[in-house]
C-alpha positions as CSV (number, residue, x, y, z in Angstrom):
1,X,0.0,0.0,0.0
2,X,1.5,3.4,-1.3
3,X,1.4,6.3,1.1
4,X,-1.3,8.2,-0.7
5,X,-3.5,5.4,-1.1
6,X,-3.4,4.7,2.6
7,X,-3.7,8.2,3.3
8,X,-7.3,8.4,0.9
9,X,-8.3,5.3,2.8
10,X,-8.1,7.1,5.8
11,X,-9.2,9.9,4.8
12,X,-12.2,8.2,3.6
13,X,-12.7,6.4,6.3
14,X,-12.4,9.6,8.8
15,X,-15.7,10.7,6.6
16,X,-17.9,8.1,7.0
17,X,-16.9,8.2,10.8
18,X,-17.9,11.9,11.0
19,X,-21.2,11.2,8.9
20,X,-22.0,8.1,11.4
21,X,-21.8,10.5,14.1
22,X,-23.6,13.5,12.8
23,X,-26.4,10.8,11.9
24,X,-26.3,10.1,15.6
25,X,-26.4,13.7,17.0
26,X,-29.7,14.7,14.7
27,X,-31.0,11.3,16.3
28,X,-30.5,11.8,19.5
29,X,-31.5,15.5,19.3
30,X,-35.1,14.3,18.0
31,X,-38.0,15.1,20.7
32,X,-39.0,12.0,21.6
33,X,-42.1,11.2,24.0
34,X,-41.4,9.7,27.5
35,X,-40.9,5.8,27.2
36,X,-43.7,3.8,29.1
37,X,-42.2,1.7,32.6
38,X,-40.7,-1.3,30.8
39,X,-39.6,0.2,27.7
40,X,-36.6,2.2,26.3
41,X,-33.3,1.5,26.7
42,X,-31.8,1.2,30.5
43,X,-29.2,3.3,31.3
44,X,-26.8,0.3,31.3
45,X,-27.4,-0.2,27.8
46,X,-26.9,3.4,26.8
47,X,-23.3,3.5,29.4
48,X,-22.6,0.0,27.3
49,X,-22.8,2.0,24.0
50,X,-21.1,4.9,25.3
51,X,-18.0,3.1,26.5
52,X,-18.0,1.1,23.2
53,X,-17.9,4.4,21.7
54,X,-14.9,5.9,23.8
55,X,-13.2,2.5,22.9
56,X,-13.5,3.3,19.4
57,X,-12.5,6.8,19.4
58,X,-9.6,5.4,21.3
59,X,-8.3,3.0,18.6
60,X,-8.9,5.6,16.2
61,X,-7.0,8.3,17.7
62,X,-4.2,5.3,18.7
63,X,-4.1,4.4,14.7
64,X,-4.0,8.0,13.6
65,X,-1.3,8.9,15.9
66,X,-3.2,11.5,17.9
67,X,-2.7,11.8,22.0
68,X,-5.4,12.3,24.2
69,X,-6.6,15.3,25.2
């Protein structure tokens, strides 16, 4: 893999990342009406997805070379 190509990849890539997640913000920024007892999604769940989420953008930022913070 050539230098340029791996950089379109990733550029590529970094795109369809920042789509995802602007898909996700207009999401979770939709009114939504309150969820009856039993349904919705526990907290649990929603800490599950956000750690799988920090994970991610932790691997990302490890393969791009970034440091935290």
């Amino acid at each position: 893999m050539s230098g340029s190509a791996g950089t379109t990849e990733t550029g590529q890539a970094l795109a369809r990342l920042e789509s995802a997640v602007e898909r996700l913000a207009i999401v979770a920024a939709r009114p939504r009406a309150p969820a009856a007892p039993g349904e919705g999604v526990s907290r649990a769940q929603v800490q599950a997805i956000a750690d799988r989420l920090d994970e991610t953008i932790a691997r990302l930022r490890a393969a791009l070379g970034e440091e935290d913070g």
